[in-house]
LOTORTOR-41991 format. One record per residue (C-alpha): z, x, y; residue number from 1; residue in three letters. Coordinates in Angstrom, 2 decimals, padded with zeros to 5 digits. Layout:
+---------+---------+---------+-----+------+
:      pz :      px :      py :  nr : rest :
+---------+---------+---------+-----+------+
:       Z :       X :       Y : NUM :  ALA :
...
+---------+---------+---------+-----+------+
***
This chain:
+---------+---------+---------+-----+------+
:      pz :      px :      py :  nr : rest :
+---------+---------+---------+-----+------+
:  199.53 :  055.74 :  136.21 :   1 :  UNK :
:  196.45 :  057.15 :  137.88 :   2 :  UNK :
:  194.28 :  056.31 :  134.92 :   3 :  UNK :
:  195.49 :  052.76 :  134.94 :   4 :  UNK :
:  194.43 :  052.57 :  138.25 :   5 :  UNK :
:  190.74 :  053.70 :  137.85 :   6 :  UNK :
:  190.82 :  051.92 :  134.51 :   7 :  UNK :
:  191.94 :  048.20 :  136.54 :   8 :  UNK :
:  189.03 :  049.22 :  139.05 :   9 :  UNK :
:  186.18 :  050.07 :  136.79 :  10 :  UNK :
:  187.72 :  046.63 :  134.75 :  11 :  UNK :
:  186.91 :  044.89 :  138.17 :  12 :  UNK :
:  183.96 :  046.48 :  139.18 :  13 :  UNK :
:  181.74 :  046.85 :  136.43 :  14 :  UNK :
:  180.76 :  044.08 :  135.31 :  15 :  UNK :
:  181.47 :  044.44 :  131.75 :  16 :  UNK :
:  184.68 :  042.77 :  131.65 :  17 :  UNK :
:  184.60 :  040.23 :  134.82 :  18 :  UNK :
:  182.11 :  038.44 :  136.81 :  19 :  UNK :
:  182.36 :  038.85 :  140.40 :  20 :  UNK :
:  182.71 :  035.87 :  141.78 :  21 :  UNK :
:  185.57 :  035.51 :  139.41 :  22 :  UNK :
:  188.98 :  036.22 :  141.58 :  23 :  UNK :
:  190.46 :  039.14 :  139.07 :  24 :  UNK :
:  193.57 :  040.81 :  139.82 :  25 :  UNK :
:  195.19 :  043.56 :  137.49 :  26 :  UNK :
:  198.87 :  044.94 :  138.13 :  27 :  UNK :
:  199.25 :  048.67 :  137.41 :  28 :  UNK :
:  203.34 :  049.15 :  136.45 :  29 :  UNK :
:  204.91 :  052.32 :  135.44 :  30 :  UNK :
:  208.02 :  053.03 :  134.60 :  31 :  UNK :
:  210.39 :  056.31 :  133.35 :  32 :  UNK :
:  213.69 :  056.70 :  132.35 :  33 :  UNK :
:  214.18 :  060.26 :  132.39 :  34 :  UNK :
:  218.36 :  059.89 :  132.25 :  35 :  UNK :
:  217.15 :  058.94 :  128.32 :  36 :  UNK :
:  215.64 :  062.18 :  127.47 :  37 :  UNK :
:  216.95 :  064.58 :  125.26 :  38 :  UNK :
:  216.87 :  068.44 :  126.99 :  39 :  UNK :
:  216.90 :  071.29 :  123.77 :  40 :  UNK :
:  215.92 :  074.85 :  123.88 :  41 :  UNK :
:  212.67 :  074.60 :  125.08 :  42 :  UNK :
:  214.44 :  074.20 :  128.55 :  43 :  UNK :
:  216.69 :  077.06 :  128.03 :  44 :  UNK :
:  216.07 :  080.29 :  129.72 :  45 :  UNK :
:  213.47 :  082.90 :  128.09 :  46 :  UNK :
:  212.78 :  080.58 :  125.26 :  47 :  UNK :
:  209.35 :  079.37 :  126.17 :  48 :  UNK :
:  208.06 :  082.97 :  126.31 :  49 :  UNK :
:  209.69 :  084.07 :  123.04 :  50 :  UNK :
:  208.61 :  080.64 :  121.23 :  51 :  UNK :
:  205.11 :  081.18 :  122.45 :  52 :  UNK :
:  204.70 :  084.88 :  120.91 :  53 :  UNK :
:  206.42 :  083.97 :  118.16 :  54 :  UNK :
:  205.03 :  080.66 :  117.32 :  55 :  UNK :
:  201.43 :  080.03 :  119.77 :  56 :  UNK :
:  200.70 :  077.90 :  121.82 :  57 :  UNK :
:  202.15 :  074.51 :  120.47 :  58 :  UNK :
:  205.25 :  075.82 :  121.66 :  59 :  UNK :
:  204.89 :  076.50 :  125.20 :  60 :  UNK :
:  207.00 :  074.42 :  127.39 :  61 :  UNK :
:  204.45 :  073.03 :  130.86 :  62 :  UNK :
:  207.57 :  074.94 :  133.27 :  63 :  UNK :
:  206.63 :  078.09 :  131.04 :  64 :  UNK :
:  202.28 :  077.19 :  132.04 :  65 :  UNK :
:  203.19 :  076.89 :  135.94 :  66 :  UNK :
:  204.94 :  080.54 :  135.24 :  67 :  UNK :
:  201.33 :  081.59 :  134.34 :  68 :  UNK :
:  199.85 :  079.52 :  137.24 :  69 :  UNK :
:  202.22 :  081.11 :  139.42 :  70 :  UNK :
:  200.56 :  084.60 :  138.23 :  71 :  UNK :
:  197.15 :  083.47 :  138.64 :  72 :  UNK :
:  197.17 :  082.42 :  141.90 :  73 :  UNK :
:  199.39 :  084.91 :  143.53 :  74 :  UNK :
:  202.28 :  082.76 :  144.24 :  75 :  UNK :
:  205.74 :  084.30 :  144.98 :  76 :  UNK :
:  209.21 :  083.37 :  144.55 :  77 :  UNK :
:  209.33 :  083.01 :  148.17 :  78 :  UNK :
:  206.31 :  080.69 :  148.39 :  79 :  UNK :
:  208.03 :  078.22 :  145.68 :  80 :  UNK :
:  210.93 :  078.02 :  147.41 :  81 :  UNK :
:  209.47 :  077.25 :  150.61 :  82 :  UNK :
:  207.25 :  074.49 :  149.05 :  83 :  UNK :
:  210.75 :  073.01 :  148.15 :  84 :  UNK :
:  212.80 :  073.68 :  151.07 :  85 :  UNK :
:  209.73 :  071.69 :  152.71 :  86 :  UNK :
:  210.24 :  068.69 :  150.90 :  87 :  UNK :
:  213.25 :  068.46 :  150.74 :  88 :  UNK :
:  213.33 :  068.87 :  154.89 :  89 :  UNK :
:  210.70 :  065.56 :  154.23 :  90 :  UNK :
:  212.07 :  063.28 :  152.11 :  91 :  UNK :
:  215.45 :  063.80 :  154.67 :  92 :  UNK :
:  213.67 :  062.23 :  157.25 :  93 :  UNK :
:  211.59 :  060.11 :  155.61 :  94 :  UNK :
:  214.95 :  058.79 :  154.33 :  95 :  UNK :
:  216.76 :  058.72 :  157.42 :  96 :  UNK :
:  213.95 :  056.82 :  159.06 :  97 :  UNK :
:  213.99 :  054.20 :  156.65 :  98 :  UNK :
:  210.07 :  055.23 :  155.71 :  99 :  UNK :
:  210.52 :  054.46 :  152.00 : 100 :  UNK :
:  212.16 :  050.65 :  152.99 : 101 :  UNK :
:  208.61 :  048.90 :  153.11 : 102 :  UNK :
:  207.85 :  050.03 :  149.51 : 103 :  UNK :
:  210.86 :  049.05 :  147.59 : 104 :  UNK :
:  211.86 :  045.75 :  146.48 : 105 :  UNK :
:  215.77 :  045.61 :  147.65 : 106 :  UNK :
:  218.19 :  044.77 :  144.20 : 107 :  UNK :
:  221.92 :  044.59 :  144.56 : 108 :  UNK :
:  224.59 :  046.58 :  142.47 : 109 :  UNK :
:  227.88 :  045.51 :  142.23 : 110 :  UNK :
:  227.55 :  043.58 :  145.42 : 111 :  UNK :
:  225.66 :  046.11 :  147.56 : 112 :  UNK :
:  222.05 :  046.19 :  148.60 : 113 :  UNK :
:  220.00 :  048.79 :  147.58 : 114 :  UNK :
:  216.61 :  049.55 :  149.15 : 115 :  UNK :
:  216.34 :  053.18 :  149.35 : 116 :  UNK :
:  216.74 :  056.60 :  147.09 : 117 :  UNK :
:  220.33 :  058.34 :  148.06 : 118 :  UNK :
:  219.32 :  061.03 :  151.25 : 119 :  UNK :
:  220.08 :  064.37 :  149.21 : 120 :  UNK :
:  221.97 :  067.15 :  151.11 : 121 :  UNK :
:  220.37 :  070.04 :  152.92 : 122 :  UNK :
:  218.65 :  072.23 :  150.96 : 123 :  UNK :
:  219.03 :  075.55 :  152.34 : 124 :  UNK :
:  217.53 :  079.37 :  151.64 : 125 :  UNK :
:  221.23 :  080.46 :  151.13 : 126 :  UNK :
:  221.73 :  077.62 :  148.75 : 127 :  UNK :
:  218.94 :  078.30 :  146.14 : 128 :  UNK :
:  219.94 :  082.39 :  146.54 : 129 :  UNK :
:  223.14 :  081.47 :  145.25 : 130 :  UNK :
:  222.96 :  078.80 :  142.46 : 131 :  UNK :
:  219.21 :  079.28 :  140.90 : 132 :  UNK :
:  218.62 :  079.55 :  137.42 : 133 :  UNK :
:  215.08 :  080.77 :  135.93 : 134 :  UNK :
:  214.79 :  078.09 :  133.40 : 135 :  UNK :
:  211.42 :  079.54 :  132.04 : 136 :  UNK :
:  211.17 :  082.94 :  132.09 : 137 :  UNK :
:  213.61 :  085.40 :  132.91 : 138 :  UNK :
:  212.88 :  087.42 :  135.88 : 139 :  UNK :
:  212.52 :  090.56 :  134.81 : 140 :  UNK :
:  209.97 :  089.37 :  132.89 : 141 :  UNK :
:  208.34 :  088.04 :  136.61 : 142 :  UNK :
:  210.01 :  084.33 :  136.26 : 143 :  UNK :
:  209.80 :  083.00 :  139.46 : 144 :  UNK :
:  210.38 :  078.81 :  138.77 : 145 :  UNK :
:  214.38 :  077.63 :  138.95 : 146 :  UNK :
:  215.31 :  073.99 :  139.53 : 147 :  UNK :
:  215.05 :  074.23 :  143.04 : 148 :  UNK :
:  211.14 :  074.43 :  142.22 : 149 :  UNK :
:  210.68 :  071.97 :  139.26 : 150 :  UNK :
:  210.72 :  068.32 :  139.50 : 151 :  UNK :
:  214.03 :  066.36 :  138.71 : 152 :  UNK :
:  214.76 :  064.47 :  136.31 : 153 :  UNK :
:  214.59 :  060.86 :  138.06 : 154 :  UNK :
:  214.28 :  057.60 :  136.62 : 155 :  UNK :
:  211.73 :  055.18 :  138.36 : 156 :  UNK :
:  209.16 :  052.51 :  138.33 : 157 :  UNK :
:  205.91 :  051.83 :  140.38 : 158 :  UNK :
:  203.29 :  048.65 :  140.91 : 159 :  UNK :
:  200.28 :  048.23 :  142.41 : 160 :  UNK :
:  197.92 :  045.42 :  142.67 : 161 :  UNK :
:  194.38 :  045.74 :  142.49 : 162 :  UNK :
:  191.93 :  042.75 :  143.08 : 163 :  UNK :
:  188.40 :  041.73 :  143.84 : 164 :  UNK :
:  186.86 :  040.10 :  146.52 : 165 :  UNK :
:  187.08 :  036.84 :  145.07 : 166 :  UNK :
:  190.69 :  037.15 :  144.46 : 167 :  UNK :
:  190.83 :  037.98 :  148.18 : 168 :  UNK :
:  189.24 :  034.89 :  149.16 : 169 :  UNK :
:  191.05 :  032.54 :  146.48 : 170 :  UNK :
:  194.59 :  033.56 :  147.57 : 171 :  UNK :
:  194.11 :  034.41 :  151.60 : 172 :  UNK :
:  195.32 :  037.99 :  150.85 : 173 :  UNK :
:  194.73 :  040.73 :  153.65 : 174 :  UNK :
:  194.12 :  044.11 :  151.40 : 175 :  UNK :
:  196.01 :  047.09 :  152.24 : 176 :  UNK :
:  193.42 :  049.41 :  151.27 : 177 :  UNK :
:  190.21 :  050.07 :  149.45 : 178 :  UNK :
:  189.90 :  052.26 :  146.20 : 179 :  UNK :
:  187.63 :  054.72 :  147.15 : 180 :  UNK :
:  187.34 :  056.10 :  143.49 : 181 :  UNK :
:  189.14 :  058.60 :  140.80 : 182 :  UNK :
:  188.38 :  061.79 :  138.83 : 183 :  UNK :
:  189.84 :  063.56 :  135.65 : 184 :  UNK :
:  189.70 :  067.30 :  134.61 : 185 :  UNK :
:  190.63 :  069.38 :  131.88 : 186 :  UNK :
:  191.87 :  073.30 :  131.58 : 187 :  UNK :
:  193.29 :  075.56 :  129.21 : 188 :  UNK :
:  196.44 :  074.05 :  128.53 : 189 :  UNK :
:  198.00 :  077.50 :  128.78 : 190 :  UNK :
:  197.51 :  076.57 :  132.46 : 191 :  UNK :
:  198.14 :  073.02 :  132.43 : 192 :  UNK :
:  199.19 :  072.32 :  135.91 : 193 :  UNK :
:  195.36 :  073.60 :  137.11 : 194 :  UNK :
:  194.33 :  070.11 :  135.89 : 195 :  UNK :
:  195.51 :  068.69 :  139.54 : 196 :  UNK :
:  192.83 :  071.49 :  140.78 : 197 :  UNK :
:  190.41 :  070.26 :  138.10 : 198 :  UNK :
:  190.21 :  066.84 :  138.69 : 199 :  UNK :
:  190.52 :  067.20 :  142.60 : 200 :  UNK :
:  186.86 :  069.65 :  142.12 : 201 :  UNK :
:  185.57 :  066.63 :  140.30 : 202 :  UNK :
:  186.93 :  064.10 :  142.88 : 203 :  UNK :
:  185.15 :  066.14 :  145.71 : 204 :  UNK :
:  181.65 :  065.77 :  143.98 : 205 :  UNK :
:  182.36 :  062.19 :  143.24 : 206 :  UNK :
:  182.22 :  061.32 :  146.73 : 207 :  UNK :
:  179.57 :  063.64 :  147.60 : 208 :  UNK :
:  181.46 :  066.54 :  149.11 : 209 :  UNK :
:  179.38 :  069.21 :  148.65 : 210 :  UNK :
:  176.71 :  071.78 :  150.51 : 211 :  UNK :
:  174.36 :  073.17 :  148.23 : 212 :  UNK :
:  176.57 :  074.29 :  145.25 : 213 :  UNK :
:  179.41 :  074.72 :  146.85 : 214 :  UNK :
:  182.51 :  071.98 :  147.40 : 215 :  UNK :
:  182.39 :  071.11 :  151.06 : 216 :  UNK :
:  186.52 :  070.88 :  151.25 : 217 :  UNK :
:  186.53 :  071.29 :  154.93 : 218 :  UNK :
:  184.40 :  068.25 :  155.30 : 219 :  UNK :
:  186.73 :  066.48 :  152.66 : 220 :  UNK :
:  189.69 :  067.75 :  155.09 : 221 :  UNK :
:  188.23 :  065.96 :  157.98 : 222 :  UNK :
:  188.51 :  063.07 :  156.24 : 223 :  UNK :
:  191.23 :  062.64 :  154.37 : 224 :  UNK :
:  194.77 :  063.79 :  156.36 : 225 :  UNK :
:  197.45 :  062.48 :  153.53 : 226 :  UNK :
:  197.83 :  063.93 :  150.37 : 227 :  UNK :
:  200.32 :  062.97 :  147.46 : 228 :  UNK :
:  199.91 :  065.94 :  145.13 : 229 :  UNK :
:  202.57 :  065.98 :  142.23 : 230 :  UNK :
:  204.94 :  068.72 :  142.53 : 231 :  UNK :
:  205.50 :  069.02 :  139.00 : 232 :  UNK :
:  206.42 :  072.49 :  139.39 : 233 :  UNK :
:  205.77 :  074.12 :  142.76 : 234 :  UNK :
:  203.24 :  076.27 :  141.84 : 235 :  UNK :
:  200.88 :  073.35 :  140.90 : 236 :  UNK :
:  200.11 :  072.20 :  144.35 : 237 :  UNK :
:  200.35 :  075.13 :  145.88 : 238 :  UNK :
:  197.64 :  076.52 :  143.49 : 239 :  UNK :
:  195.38 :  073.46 :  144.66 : 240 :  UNK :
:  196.42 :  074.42 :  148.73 : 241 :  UNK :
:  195.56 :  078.06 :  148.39 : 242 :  UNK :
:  192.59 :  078.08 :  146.49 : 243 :  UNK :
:  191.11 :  075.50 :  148.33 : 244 :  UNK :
:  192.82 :  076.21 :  152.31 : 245 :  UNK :
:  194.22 :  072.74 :  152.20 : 246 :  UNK :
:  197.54 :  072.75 :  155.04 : 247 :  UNK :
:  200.83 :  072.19 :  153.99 : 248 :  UNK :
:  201.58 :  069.29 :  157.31 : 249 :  UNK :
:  199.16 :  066.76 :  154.91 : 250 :  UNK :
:  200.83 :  067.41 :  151.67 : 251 :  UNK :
:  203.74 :  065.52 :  150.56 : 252 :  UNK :
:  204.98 :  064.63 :  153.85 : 253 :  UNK :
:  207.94 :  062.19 :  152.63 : 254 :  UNK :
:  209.04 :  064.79 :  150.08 : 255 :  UNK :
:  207.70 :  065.43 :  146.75 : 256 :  UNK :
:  209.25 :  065.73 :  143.11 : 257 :  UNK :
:  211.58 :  068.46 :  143.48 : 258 :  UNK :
:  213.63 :  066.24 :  145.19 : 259 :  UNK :
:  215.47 :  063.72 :  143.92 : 260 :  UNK :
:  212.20 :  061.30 :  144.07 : 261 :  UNK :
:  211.91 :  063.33 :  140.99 : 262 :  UNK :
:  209.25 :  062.85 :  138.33 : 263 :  UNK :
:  209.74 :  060.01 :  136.39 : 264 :  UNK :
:  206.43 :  060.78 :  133.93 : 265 :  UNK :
:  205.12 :  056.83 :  133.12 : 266 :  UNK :
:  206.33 :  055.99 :  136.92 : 267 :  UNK :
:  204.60 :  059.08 :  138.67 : 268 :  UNK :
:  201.04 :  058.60 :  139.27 : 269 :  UNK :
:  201.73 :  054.98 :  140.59 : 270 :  UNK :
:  204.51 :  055.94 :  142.79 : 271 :  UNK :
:  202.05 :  058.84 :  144.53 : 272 :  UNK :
:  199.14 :  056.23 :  144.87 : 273 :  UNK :
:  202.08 :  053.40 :  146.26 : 274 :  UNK :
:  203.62 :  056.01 :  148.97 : 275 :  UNK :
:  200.51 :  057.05 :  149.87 : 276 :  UNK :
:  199.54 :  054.26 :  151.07 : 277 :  UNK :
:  202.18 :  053.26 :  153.32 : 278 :  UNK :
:  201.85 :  056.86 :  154.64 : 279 :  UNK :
:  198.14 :  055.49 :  155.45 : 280 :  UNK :
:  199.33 :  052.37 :  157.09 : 281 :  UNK :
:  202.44 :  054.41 :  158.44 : 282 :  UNK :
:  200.36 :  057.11 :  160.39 : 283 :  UNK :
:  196.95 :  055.16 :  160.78 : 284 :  UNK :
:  194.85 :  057.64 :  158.94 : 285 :  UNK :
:  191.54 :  056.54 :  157.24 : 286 :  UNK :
:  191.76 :  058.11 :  154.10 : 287 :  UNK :
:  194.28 :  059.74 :  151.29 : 288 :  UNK :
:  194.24 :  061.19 :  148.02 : 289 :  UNK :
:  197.10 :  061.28 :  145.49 : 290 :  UNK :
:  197.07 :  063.63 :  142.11 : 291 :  UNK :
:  198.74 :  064.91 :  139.70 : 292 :  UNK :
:  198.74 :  067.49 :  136.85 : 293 :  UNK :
:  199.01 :  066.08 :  133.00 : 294 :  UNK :
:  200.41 :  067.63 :  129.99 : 295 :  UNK :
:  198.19 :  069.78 :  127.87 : 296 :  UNK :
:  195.53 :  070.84 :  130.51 : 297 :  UNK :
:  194.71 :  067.12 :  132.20 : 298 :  UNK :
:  194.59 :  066.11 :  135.89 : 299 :  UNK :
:  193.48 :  063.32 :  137.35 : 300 :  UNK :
:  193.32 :  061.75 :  141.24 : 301 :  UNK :
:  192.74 :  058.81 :  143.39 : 302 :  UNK :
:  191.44 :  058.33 :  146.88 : 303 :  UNK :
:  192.01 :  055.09 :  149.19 : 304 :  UNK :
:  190.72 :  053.83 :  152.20 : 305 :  UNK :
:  193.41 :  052.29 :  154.57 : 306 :  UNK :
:  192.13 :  048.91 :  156.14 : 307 :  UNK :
:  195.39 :  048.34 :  158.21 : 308 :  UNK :
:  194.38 :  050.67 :  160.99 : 309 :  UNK :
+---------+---------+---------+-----+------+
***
């Protein structure tokens, strides 16, 4: 989904493909039905670790990579679960305020309107100490990710609409935003969630956020105040936050994937990008980034520029 998007903006912006003055507009649609997929032992607990000894690499499950992630970057068990205690606290209110109403199209089932995501319970400390399961790695072996910290298996689908000036003028439209640009990255793929750090590095130096040789995230931070970072597992953005200082009160602030938002896979990176920008319009901040983490050591990430303030 994020690719689509900087692919439908280069499309427009280039040159290549369209002329300017020609109005061009380019729907971005994802879409996931997790409910179809097929769980086997690679989700079962321990077997990622064994497989991978046993077989190599091929057969390491991405929960079994955050595991490693998690190890890398210091992150305890206590740190995961916070990151999801968090969001779920979020996507509660974000829920009970009726937040996610302006971005989904209303359909009726069985005679009943339906224009938001069920509110999930409250997800408490006591609750995960008493029902989590290491699905990756058992914990005497330092497993730290259960389900409370992985994303859920949600089905979904995302649009966005991306245009040109011309378009703009043929149709009347007022644009909700700008595209400020994108950026990919790559990593071992033994540490495949570091691709959301990856691709965020790039995304800084894109846009010209850097002193010297080094990134200049603070000045990045004074710009940009919402971020939609894929919680894929928990450690992935909360490897990005600590290595970089970035504040949990920006990230995710209507709830992230390990709750039931979920991460539908085709759906995800246009559903970030779509929240994020009524979060924009929501809180009248100038800027946002959304990114994500993609299998076998990708990442990629898009900024915006709200123009409803």
């Amino acid at each position: 989904g994020l690719r689509g998007i900087m692919d439908a903006a280069n499309m427009i912006s280039s040159g290549f493909v369209y002329n300017e003055d020609q109005p061009v507009v380019i729907v971005v649609a994802g879409v996931e039905k997790m409910t179809e997929c097929r769980l086997n032992k690679i989700f079962e607990r321990d077997y990622c670790s064994a497989a991978h000894e046993a077989v190599s690499l091929e057969a390491m499950a991405m929960g079994y990579t955050a595991e490693q992630t998690s190890d890398r970057f210091e992150i305890s068990e206590d740190e995961l679960n916070a990151l999801a205690l968090r969001e779920n606290a979020n996507v509660r209110k974000a829920i009970q305020q009726g937040w996610f109403k302006e971005e989904i199209i209303p359909i009726e089932v069985d005679g009943n309107t339906v224009d938001q995501d069920p509110r999930p319970g409250e997800l408490t400390a006591e609750e995960i100490a008493a029902r989590k399961k290491y699905f990756f790695r058992h914990p005497k072996k330092g497993g730290k990710l259960t389900q409370y910290t992985s994303s859920q298996m949600s089905d979904g689908s995302a649009s966005i609409v991306l245009c040109n000036k011309a378009a703009l003028e043929a149709y009347s439209w007022a644009p909700m935003a700008r595209f400020v640009g994108g950026a990919i990255g790559t990593v071992d793929a033994r540490y495949m969630g570091e691709g959301l750090i990856a691709a965020f590095e790039n995304y800084l130096k894109t846009q010209g956020y850097v002193k010297g040789s080094e990134l200049d995230v603070e000045g990045w931070l004074r710009d940009y105040k919402k971020l939609e970072l894929n919680t894929a597992f928990a450690a992935v953005p909360l490897a990005l936050m600590k290595k970089h200082g970035v504040p949990a009160d920006i990230v995710n602030v209507a709830g992230g994937a390990t709750t039931p938002i979920g991460h539908p896979l085709g759906a995800t990176g246009v559903r970030l990008s779509v929240t994020l920008l009524h979060l924009l319009a929501r809180f009248n901040e100038q800027f946002g980034y959304a990114g994500a983490c993609v299998g076998e050591g990708q990442g990629g990430g898009v900024g915006f520029e709200n123009l409803f303030r």
